[in-house]
C-alpha positions as CSV (number, residue, x, y, z in Angstrom):
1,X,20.1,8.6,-18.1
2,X,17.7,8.4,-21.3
3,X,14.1,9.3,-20.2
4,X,11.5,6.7,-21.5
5,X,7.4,6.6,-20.2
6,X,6.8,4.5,-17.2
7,X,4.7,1.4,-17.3
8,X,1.2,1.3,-16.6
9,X,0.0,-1.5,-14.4
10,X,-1.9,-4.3,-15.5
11,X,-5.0,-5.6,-14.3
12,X,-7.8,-8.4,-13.8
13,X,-10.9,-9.1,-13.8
14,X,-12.2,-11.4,-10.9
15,X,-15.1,-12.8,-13.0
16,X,-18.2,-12.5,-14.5
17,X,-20.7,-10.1,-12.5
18,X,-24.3,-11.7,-11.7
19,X,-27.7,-9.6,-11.8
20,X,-28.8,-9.0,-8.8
21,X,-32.1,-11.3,-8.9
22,X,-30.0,-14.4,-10.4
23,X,-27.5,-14.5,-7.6
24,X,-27.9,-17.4,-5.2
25,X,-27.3,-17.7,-1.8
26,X,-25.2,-20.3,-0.2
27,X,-24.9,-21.6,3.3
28,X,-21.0,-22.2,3.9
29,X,-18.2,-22.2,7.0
30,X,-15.4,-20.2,6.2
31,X,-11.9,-21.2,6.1
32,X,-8.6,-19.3,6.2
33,X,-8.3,-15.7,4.4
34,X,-6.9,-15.5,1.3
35,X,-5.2,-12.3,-0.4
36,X,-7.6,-9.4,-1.4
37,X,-9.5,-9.8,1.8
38,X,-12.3,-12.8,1.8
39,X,-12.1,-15.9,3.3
40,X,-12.1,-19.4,1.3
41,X,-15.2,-21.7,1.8
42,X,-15.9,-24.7,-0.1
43,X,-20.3,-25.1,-1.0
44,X,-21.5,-28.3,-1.2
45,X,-20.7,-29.3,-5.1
46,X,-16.8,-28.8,-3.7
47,X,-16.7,-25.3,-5.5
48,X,-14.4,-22.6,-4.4
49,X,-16.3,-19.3,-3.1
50,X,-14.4,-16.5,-2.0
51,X,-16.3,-14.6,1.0
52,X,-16.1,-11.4,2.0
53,X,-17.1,-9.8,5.0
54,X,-16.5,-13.0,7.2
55,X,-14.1,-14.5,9.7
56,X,-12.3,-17.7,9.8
57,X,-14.4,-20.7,11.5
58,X,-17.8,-18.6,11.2
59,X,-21.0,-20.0,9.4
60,X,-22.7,-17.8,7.0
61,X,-25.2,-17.4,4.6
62,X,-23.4,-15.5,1.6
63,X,-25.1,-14.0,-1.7
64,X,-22.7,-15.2,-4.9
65,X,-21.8,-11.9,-6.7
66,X,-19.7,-13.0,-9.7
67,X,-18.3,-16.1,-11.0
68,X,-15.4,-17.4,-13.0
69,X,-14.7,-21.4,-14.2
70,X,-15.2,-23.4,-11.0
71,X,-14.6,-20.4,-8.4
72,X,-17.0,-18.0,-6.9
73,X,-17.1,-14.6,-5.5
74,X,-19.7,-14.2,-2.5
75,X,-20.8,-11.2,0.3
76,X,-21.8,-12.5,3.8
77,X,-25.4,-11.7,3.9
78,X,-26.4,-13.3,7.5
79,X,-24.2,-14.4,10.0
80,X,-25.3,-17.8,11.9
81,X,-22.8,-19.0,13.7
82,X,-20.0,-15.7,14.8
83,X,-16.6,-15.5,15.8
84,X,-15.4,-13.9,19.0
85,X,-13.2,-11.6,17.0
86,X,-16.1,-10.1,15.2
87,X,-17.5,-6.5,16.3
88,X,-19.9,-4.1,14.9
89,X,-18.7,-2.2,12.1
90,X,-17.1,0.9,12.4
91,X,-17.9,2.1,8.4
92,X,-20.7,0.1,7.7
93,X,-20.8,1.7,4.2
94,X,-18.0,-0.4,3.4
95,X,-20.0,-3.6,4.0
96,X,-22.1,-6.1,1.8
97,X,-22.6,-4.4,-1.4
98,X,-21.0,-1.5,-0.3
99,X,-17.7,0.5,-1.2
100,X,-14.3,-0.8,-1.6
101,X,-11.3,0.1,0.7
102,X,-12.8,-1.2,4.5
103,X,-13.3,-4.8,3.9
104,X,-11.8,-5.8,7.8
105,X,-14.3,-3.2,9.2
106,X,-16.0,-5.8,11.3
107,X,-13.0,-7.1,12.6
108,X,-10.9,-6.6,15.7
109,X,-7.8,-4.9,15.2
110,X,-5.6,-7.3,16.8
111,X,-7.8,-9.6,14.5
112,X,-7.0,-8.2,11.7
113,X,-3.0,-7.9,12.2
114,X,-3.4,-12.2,12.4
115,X,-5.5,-12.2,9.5
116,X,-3.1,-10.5,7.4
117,X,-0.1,-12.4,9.4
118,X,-2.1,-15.6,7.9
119,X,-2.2,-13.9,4.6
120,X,1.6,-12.8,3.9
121,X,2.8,-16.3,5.7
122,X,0.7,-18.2,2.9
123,X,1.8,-16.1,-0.1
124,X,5.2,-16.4,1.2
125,X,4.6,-20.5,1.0
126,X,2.3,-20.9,-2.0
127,X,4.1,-17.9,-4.5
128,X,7.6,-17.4,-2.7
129,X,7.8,-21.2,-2.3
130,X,9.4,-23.7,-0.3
131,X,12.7,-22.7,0.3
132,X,11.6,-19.0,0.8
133,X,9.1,-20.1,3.6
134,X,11.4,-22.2,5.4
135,X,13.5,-19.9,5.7
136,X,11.0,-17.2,6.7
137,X,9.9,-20.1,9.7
138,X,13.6,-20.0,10.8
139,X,14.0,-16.9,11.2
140,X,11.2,-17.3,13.5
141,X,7.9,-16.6,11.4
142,X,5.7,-14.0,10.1
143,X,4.6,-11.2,12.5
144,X,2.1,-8.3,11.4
145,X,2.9,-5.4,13.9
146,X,1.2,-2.0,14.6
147,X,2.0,0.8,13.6
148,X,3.6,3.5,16.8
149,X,0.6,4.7,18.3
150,X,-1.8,1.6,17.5
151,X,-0.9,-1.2,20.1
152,X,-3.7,-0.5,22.5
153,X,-6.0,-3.8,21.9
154,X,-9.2,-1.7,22.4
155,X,-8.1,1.1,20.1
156,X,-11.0,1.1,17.4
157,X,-7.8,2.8,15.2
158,X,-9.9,5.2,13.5
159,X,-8.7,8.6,11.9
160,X,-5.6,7.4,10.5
161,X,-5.6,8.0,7.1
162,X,-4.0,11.1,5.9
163,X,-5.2,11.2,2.1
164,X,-8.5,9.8,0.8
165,X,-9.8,9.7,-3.1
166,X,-13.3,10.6,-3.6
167,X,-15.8,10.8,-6.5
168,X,-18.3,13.1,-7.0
169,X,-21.7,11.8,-8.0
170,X,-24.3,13.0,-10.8
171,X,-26.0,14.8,-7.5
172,X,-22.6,16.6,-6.4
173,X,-22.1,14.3,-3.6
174,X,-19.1,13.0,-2.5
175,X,-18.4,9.1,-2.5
176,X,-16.5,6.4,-3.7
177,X,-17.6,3.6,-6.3
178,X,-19.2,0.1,-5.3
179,X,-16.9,-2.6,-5.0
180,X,-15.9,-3.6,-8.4
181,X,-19.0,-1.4,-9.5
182,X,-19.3,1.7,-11.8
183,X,-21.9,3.2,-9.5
184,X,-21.0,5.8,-7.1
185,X,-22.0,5.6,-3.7
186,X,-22.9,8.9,-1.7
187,X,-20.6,8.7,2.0
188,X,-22.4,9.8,4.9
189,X,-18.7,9.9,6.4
190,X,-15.2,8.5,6.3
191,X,-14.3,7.2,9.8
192,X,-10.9,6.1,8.8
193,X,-9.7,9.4,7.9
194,X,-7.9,12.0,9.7
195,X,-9.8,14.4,12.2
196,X,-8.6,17.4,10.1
197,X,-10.5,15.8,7.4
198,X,-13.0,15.0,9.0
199,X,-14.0,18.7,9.8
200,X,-14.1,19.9,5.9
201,X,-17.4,18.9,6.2
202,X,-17.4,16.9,2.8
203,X,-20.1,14.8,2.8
204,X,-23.9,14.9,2.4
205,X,-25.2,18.2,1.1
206,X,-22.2,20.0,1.3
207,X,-21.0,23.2,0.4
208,X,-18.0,22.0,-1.0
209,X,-20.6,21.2,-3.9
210,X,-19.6,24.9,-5.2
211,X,-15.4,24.1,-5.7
212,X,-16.7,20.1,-7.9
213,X,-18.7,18.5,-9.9
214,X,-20.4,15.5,-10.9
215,X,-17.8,13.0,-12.3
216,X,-14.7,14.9,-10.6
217,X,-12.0,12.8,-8.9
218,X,-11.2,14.6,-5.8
219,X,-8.2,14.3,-3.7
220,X,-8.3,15.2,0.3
221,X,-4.9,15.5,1.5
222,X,-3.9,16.4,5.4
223,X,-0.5,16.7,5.5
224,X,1.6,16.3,9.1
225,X,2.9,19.8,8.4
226,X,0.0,21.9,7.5
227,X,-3.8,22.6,6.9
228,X,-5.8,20.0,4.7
229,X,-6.7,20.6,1.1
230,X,-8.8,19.8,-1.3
231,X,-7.7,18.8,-5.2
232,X,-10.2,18.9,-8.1
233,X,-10.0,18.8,-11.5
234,X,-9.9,22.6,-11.5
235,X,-7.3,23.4,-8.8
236,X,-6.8,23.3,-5.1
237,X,-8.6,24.6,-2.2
238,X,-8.3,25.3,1.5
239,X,-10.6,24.4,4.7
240,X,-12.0,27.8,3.4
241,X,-13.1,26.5,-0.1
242,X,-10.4,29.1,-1.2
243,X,-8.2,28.3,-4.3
244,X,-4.8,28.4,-4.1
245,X,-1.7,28.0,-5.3
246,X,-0.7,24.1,-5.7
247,X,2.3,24.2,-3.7
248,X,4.0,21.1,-2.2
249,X,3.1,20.4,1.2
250,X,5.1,20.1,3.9
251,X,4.9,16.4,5.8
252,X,7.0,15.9,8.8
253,X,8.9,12.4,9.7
254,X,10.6,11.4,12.9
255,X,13.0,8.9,11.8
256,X,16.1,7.3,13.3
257,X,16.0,9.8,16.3
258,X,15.4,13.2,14.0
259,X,12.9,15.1,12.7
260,X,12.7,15.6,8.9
261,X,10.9,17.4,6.9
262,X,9.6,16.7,3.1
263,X,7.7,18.7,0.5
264,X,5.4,17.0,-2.0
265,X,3.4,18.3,-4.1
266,X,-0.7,17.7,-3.2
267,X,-1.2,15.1,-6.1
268,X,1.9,13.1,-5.6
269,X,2.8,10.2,-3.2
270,X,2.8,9.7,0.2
271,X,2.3,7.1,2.8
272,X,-1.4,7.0,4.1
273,X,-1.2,6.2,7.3
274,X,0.1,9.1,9.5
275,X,2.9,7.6,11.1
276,X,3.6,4.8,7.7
277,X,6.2,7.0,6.5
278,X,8.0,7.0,9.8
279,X,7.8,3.3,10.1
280,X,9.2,2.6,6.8
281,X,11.7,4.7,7.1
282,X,13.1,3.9,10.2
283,X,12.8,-0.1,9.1
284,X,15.1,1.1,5.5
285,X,17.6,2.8,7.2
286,X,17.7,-0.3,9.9
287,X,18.0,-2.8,6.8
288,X,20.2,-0.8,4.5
289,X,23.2,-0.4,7.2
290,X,24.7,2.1,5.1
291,X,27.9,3.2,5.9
292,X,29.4,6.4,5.1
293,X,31.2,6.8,1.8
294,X,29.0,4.0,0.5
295,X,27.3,3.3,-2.7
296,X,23.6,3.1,-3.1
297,X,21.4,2.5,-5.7
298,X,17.5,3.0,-5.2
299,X,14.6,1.8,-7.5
300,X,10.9,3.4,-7.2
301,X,12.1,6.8,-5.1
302,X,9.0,8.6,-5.4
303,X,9.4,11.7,-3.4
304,X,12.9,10.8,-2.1
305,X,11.3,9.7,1.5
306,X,14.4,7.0,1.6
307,X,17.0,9.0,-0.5
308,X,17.1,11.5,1.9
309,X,17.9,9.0,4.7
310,X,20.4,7.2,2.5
311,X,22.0,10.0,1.7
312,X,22.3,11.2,5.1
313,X,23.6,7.8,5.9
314,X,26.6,8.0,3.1
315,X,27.5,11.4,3.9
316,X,29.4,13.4,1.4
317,X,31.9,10.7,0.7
318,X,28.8,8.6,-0.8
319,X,27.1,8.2,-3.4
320,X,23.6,7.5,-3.9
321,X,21.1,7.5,-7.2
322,X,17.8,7.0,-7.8
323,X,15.3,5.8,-10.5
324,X,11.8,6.6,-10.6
325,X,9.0,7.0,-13.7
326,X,7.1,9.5,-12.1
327,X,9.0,13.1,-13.8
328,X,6.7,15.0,-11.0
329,X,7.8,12.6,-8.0
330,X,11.5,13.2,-8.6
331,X,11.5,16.9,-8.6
332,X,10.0,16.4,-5.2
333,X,13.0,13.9,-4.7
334,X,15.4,16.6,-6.1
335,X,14.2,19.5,-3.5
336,X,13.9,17.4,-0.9
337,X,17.1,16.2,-1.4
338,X,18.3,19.8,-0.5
339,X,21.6,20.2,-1.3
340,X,23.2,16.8,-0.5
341,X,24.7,16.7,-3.9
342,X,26.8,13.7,-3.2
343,X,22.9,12.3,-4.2
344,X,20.7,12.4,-7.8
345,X,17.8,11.4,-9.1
346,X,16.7,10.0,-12.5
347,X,13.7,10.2,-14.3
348,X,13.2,6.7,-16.5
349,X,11.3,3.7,-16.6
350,X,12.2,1.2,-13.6
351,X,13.1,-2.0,-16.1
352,X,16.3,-4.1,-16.8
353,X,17.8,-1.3,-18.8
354,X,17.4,1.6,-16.3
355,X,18.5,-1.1,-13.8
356,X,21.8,-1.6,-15.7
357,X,22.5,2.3,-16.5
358,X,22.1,3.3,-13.0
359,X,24.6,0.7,-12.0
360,X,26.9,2.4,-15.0
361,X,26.0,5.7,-13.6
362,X,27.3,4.6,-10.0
363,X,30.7,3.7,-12.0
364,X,30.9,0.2,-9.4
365,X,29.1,-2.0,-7.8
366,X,27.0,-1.0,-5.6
367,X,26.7,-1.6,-1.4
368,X,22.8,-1.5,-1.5
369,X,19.9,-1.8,-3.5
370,X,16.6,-0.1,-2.1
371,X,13.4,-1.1,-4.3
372,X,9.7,-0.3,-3.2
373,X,7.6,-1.2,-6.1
374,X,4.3,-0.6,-6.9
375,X,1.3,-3.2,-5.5
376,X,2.5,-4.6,-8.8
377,X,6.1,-5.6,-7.5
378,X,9.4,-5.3,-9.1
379,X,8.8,-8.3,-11.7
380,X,11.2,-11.1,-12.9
381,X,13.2,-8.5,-15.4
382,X,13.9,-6.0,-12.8
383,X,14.8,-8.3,-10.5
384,X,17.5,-10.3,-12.7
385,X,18.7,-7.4,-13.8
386,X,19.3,-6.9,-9.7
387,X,20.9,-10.2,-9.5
388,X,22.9,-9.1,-12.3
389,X,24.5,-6.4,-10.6
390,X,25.0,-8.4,-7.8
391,X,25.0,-5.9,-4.9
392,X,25.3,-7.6,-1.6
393,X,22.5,-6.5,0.2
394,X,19.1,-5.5,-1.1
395,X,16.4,-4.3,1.1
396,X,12.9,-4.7,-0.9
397,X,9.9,-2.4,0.6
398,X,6.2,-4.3,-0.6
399,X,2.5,-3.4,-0.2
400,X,1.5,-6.7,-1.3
401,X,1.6,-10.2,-0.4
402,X,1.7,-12.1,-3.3
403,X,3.7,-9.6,-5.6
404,X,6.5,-9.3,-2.7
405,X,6.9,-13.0,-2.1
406,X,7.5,-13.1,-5.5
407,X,10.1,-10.6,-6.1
408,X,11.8,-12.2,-3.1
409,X,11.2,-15.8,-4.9
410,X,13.3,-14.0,-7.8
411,X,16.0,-12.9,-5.6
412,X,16.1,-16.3,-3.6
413,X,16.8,-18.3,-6.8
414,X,19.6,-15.9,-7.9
415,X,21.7,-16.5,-5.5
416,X,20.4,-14.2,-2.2
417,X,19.5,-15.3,1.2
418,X,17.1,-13.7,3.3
419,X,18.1,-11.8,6.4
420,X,15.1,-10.5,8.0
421,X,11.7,-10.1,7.4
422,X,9.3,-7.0,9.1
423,X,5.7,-6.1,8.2
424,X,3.1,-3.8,9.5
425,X,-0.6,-3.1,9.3
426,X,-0.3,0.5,8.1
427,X,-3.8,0.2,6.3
428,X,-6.1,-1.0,9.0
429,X,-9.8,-2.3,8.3
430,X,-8.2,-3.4,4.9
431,X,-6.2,-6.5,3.6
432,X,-3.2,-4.4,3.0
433,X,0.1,-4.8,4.4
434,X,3.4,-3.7,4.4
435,X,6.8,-5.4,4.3
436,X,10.4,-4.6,4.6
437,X,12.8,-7.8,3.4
438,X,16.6,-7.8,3.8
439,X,18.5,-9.9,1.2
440,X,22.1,-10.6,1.3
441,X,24.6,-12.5,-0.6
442,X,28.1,-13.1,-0.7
């Protein structure tokens, strides 16, 4: 397999941003939600203004905070008329004019699993199409579940998040940036993370102000496996503030009935929330039905969380390979792979070529495809090149709405039928999702 750089991801620019003293302030009711978490209002010219910080069927006054053409972008300023399903924040940082990442932090969990329910049902319709949501509504609709551990309606599901990205500010604190903003905004906590997290004692006037410094990107990780650390630009640190060595750390999963156990290294990738990887996993292994002695090819591996299972799932009579762009992530892939050597991992870009010399590299067809993207999704060349090979079943893994109902769009028109459909909230107080889709074709 020829080794070529992986892509970057693109991205956009919502719109023009307003000063501060020129924004106006409308009074609107708020519609459905739309993906990226706001809600869709119409103001009284008939112009589109996406809110954030609402709910569904509540009246608001909203401040516009950029515009683009005949849309606008708006924060709820004052709430007039609420919704039951609205309750005091729980990181009011992450409010109006506040940082990114916590944009359903007013909302009710169970809330928030219909909001995004809402969401991935009207991406399914408006970018996966017709066909695509018909089928979806046969198979009996769109459900947002919980993750094992958050089903308790009063749960507030706080401490979840097993790795959080911080930047330190020109006075050594530690924060994150304004919503679409440059500035960086000092935390006085971060709810959603992990207790063990929590206890570093990173924010405010810290001492951790001795291991950064202003500008750093820093890295908190709390692995399932072991103590919490710290990455900076200049190494990485224990609860202690003590340098170490930058081994991988050790994340446990309990999936299909076992316990496994993966090493990754403290800047690579892992799911957030602390039972996500469990969930996916589980929900793969459920969708792949591999049998042993199969063939299985698997696009995006990262760390190897699903090659391992696959593998497992072949047994030595197998064969499975993977793809992935990240040189670091499949060394993790390769260890944690640990001697199954019926199973091998590649290090190329994930595009219509690498598609087509894996498949080579399998020597026949294959019984599965496993993708899980980027938030970007697979895109239309990856995804002929799938249909291409033509492996009967494909099970797709997406973090996002609109990209996954249009990789699934892709796979629809060439010639696959969807089989099931599963998604979770394993990023609550945000619009994120996740998905597992099982394709199949004759």
């Amino acid at each position: 397999m020829r080794r070529r750089p992986p892509r970057s991801d693109r991205h956009r620019r919502s719109g023009a941003r307003i000063d501060p003293a020129d924004r106006e302030v409308l009074e609107l009711t708020l519609g459905e939600p739309a993906h990226g978490g706001a809600c869709v209002a119409r103001d009284a010219d008939g112009r589109v203004v996406f809110v954030r910080h609402g709910l569904p069927g509540e009246r608001v006054r909203a401040r516009v905070t950029s515009t683009r053409n005949t849309l606008a972008w708006a924060d709820v300023e004052e709430v007039l008329e609420a919704s039951p399903d609205r309750v005091p924040s729980v990181w009011p940082q992450a409010g109006p004019g506040g940082v990114g990442g916590g944009e359903l932090a007013h909302v009710r969990p169970v809330a928030q699993r219909r909001w995004k329910e809402d969401v991935l049902r009207g991406q399914l319709r408006r970018v996966g199409g017709e066909e695509l949501a018909t089928r979806v509504a046969d198979l009996g609709g769109v459900s947002v579940l919980p993750a094992p551990g958050d089903e308790d309606a009063d749960d507030a599901l706080l401490g979840r998040r097993t790795r959080i990205e911080l930047v330190i500010d020109g006075d050594g604190h530690a924060g994150m940036h304004r919503y679409r903003g440059r500035e960086v905004i000092a935390l006085d906590q971060m709810p959603l993370a992990v207790p063990a997290i929590s206890a570093l004692g990173l924010f405010g006037d810290s001492a951790w102000g001795e291991v950064w410094q202003p500008g750093d990107r820093v890295r908190v990780v709390a692995p399932t496996g072991g103590e919490p650390v710290v990455v900076t630009p200049r190494g990485v640190y224990d609860a202690a503030r003590e340098r170490i060595p930058g081994h991988p750390l050790t994340w446990t999963v309990g999936a299909e009935g076992t316990s496994l156990s993966y090493a990754v290294r403290p800047e690579g990738f892992w799911q957030t929330h602390v039972r996500g990887a469990e969930v996916l996993a589980d929900a793969v292994s459920r969708g792949a039905a591999v049998a042993p002695g199969a063939r299985v090819a698997e696009l995006y591996s990262g760390a190897g969380l699903f090659t391992r299972v696959l593998a497992d799932a072949t047994g030595p009579g197998g064969r499975v390979l993977s793809l992935e762009g990240d040189e670091g992530a499949v060394a993790d892939a390769s260890a944690n792979l640990d001697g199954r050597d019926w199973a091998e991992t590649f290090v190329g870009s994930v595009d219509a070529e690498g598609v087509g010399e894996l498949a080579t590299e399998l020597g026949a067809r294959p019984d599965v495809v496993v993708l899980d993207p980027p938030r970007s999704g697979a895109g239309r060349e990856v995804t002929r090149a799938l249909v291409e090979v033509g492996a009967p079943r494909v099970v797709l893994v997406s973090c996002d709405p609109a990209a996954g109902a249009r990789d699934l769009r892709a796979l629809v028109e060439g010639g696959y039928t969807l089989g099931t459909l599963e998604a979770w909230d394993l990023f609550p107080h945000t619009h994120h999702l996740e998905f597992v889709a099982v394709l199949t074709r004759p």
